[in-house]
Residue frames as a rotation matrix with the C-alpha (Angstrom) as fourth column:
UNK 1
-0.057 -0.897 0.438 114.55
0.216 -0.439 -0.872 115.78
0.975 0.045 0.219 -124.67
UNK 2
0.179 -0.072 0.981 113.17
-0.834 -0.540 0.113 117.22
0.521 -0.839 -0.157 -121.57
UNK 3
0.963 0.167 -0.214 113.17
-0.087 0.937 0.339 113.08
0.257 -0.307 0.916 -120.33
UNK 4
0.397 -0.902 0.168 116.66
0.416 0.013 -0.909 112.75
0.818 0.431 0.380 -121.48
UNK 5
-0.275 -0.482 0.832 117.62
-0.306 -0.776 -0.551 116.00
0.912 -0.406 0.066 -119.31
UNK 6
0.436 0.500 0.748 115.39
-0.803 -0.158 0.574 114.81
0.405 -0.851 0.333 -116.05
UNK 7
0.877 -0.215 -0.431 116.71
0.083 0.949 -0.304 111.31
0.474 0.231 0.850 -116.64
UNK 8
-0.144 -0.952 -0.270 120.88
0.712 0.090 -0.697 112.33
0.687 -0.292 0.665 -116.20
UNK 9
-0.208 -0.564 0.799 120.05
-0.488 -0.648 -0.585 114.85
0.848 -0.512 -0.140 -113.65
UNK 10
0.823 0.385 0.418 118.25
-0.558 0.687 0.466 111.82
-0.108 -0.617 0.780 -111.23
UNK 11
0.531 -0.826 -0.191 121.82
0.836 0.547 -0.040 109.68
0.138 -0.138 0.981 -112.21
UNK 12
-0.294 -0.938 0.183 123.86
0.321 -0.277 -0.906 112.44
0.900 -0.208 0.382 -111.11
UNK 13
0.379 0.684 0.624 121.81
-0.701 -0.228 0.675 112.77
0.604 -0.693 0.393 -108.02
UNK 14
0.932 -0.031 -0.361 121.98
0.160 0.929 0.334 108.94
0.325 -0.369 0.871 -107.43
UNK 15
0.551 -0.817 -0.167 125.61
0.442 0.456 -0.772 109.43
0.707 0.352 0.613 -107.93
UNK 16
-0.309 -0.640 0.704 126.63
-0.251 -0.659 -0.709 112.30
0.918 -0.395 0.043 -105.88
UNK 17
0.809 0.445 0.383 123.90
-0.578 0.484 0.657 110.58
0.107 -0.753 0.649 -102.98
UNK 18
0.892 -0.016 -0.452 126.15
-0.063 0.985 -0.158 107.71
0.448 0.169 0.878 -103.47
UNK 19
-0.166 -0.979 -0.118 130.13
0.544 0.009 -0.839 108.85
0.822 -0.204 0.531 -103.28
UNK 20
-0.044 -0.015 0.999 128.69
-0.530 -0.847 -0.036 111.02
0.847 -0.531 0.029 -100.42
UNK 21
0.745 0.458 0.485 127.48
-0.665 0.461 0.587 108.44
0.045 -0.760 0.649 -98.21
UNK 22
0.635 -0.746 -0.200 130.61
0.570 0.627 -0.530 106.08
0.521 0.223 0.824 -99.23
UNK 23
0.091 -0.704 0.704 132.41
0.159 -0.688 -0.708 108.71
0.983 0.176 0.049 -97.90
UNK 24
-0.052 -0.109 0.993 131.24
-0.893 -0.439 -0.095 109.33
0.446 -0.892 -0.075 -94.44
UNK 25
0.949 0.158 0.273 131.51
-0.293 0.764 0.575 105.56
-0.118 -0.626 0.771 -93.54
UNK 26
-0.280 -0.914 0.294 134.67
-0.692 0.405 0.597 103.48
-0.665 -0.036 -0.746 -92.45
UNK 27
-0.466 0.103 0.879 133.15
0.074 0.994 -0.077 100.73
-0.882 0.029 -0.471 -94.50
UNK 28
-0.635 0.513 -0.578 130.87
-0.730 -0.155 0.665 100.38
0.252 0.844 0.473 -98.18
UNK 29
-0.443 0.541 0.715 127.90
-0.187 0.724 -0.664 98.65
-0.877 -0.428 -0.219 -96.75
UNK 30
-0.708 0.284 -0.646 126.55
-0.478 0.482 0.735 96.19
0.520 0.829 -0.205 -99.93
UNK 31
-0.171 0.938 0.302 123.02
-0.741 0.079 -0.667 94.50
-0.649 -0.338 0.682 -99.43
UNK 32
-0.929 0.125 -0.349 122.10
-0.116 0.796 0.594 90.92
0.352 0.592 -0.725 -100.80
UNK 33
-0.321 0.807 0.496 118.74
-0.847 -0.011 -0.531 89.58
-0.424 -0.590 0.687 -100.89
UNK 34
-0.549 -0.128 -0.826 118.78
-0.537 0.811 0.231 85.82
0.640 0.570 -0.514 -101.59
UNK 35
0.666 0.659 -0.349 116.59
-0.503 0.742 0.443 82.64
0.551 -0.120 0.826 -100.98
UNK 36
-0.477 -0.874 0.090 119.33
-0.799 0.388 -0.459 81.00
0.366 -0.291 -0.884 -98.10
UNK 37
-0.662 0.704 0.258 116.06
0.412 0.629 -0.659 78.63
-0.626 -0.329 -0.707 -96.92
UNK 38
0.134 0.969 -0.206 113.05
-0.482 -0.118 -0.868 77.66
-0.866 0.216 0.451 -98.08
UNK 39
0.635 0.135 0.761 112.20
0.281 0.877 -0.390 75.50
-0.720 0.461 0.519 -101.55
UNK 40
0.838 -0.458 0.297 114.59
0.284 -0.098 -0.954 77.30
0.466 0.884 0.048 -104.01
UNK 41
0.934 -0.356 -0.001 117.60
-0.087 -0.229 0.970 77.43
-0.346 -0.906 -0.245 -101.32
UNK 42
0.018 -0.719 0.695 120.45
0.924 0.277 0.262 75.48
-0.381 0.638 0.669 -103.83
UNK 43
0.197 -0.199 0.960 119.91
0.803 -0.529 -0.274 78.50
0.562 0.825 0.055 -106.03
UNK 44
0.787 0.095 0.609 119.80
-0.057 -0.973 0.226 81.25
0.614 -0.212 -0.760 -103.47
UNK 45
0.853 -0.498 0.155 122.62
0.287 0.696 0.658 79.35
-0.436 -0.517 0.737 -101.76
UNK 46
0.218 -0.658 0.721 124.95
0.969 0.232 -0.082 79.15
-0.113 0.717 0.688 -104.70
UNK 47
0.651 0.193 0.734 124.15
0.372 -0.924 -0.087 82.95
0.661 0.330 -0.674 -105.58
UNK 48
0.878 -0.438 0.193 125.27
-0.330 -0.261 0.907 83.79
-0.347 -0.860 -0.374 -101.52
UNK 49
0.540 -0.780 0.316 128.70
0.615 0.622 0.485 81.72
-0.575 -0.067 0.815 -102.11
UNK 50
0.099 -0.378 0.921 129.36
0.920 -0.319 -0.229 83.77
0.380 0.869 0.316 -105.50
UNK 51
0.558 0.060 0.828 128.62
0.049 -0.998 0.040 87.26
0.829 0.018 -0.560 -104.03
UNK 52
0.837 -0.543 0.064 130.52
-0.211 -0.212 0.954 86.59
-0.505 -0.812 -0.292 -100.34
UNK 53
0.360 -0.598 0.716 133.22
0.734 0.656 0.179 85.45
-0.576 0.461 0.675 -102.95
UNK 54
0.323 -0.089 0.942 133.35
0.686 -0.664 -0.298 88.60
0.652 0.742 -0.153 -105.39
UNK 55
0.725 -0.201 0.659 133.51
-0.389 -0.909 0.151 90.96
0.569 -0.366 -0.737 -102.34
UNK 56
0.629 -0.777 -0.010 136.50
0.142 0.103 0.984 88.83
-0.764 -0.621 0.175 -100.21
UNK 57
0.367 -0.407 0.836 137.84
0.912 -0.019 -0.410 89.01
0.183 0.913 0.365 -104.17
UNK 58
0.498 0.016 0.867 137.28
0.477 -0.840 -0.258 92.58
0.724 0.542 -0.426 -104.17
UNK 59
0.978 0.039 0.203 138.40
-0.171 -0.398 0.901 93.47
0.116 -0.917 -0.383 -100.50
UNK 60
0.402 -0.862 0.308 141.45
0.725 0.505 0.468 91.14
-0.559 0.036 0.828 -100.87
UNK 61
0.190 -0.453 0.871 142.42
0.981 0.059 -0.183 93.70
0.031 0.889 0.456 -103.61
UNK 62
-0.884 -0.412 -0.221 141.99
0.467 -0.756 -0.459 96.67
0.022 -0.509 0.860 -101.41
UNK 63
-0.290 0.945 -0.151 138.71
0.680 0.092 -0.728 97.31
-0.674 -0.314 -0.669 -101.60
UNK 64
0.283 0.400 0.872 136.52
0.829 -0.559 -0.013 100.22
0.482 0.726 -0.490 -103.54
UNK 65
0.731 0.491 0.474 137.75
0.342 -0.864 0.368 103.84
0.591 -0.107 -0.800 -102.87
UNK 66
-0.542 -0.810 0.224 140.33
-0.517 0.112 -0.848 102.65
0.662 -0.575 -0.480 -100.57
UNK 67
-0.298 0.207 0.932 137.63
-0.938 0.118 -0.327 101.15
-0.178 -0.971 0.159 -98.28
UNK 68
-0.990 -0.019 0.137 135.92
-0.056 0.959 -0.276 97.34
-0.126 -0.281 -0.951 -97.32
UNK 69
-0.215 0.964 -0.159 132.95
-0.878 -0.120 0.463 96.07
0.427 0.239 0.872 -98.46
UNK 70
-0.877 0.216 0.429 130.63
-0.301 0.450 -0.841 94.98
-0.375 -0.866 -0.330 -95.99
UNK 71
-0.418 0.727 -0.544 127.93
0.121 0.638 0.760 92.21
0.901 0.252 -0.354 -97.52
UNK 72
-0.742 0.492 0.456 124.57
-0.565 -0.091 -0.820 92.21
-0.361 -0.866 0.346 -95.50
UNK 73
-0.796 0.434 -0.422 122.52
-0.020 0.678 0.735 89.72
0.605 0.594 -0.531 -96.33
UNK 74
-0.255 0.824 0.506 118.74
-0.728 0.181 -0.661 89.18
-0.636 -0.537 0.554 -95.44
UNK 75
-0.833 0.286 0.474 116.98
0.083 0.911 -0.403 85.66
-0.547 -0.297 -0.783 -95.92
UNK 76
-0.483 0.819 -0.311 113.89
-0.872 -0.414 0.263 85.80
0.086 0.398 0.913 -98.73
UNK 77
-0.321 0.555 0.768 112.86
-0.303 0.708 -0.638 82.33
-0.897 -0.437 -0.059 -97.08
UNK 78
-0.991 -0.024 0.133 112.14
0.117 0.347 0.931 81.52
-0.068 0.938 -0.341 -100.85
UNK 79
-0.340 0.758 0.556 109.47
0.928 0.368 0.067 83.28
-0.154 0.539 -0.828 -100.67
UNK 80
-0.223 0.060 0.973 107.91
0.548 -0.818 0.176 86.55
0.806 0.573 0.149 -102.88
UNK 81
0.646 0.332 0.687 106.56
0.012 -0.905 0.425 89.06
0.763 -0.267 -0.589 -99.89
UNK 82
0.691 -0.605 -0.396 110.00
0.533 0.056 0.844 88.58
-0.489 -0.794 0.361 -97.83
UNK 83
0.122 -0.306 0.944 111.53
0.947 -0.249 -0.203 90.51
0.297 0.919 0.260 -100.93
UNK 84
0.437 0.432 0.789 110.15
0.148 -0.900 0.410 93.65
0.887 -0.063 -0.457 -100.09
UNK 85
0.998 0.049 0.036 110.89
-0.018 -0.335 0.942 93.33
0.058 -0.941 -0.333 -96.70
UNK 86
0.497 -0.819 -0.286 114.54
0.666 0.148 0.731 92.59
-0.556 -0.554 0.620 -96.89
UNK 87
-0.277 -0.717 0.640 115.25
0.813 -0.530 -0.241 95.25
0.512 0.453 0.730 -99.00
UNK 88
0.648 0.682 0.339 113.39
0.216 -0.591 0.777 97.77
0.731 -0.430 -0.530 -96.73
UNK 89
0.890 -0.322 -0.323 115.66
0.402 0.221 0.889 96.46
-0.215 -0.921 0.326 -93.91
UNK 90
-0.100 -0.893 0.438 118.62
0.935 0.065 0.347 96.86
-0.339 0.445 0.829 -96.05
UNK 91
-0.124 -0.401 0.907 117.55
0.779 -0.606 -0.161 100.41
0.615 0.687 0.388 -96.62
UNK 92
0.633 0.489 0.600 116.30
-0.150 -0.683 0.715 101.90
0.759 -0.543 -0.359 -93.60
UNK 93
0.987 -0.131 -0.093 118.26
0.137 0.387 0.912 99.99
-0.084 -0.913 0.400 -91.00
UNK 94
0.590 -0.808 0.011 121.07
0.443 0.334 0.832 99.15
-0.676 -0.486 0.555 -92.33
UNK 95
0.479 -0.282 -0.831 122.01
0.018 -0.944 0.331 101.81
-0.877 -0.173 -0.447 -94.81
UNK 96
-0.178 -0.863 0.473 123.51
0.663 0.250 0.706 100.30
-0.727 0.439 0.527 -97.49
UNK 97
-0.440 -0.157 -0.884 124.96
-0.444 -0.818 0.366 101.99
-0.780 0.554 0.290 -101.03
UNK 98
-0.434 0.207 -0.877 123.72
-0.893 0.026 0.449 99.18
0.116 0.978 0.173 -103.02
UNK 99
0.180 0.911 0.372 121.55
-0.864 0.327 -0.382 96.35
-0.470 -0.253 0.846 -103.62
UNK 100
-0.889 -0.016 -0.458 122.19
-0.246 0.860 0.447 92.37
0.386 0.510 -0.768 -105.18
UNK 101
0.043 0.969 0.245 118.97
-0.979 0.089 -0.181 91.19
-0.197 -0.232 0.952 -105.56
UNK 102
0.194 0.430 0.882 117.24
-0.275 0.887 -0.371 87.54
-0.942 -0.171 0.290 -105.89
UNK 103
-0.739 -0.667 0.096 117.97
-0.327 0.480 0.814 85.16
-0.589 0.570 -0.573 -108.38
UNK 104
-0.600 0.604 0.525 114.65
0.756 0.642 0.126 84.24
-0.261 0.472 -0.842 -108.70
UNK 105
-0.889 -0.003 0.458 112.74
0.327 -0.705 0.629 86.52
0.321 0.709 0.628 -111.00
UNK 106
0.314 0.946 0.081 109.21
0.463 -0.227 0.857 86.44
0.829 -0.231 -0.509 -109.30
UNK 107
0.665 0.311 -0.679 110.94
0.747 -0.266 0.610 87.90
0.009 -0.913 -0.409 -106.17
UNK 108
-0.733 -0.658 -0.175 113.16
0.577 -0.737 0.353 90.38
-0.361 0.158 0.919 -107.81
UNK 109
-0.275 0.460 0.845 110.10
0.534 -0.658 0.531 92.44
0.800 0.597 -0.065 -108.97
């Protein structure tokens, strides 16, 4: 029970973190980390195409909240310790509200 109780007060945390920061930008900055080079490019390729697709989808439609979502994308060179870093970048630097990870499963852990 006490889990349970720590559990929804860490998702209403996340949440209220979340619509705050949505709030003080002009934009909804969105983070991708995908294989765009390197040996498993086709797949991290395709992935990029599908997500820069969903958000001109979603933007075209007015966007979340009333605002534009802005895709950042960082490069995991198809390989596993560029992971880490580009989501680092994508949280320290560049702020975003959310994350689309890799396709490929050894560099999404």
């Amino acid at each position: 029970m006490l889990f349970l109780s720590r559990l929804r007060s860490f998702a209403s945390a996340i949440v209220l973190l979340f619509v705050t920061t949505v709030r003080a930008q002009d934009t909804i900055k969105i983070g991708e980390y995908a294989s765009l080079t390197g040996k498993e490019a086709s797949l991290g390729q395709s992935s990029h195409q599908g997500t820069v697709l969903a958000v001109e989808t979603i933007n075209a439609a007015g966007g979340v909240l009333g605002k534009k979502l802005e895709l950042i994308t960082e490069d995991t060179q198809s390989k596993a310790g560029e992971s880490g870093t580009g989501v680092r970048k994508l949280i320290s630097r560049d702020k975003v509200a959310a994350i689309l990870g890799e396709v490929a499963s050894s560099r999404s852990l």
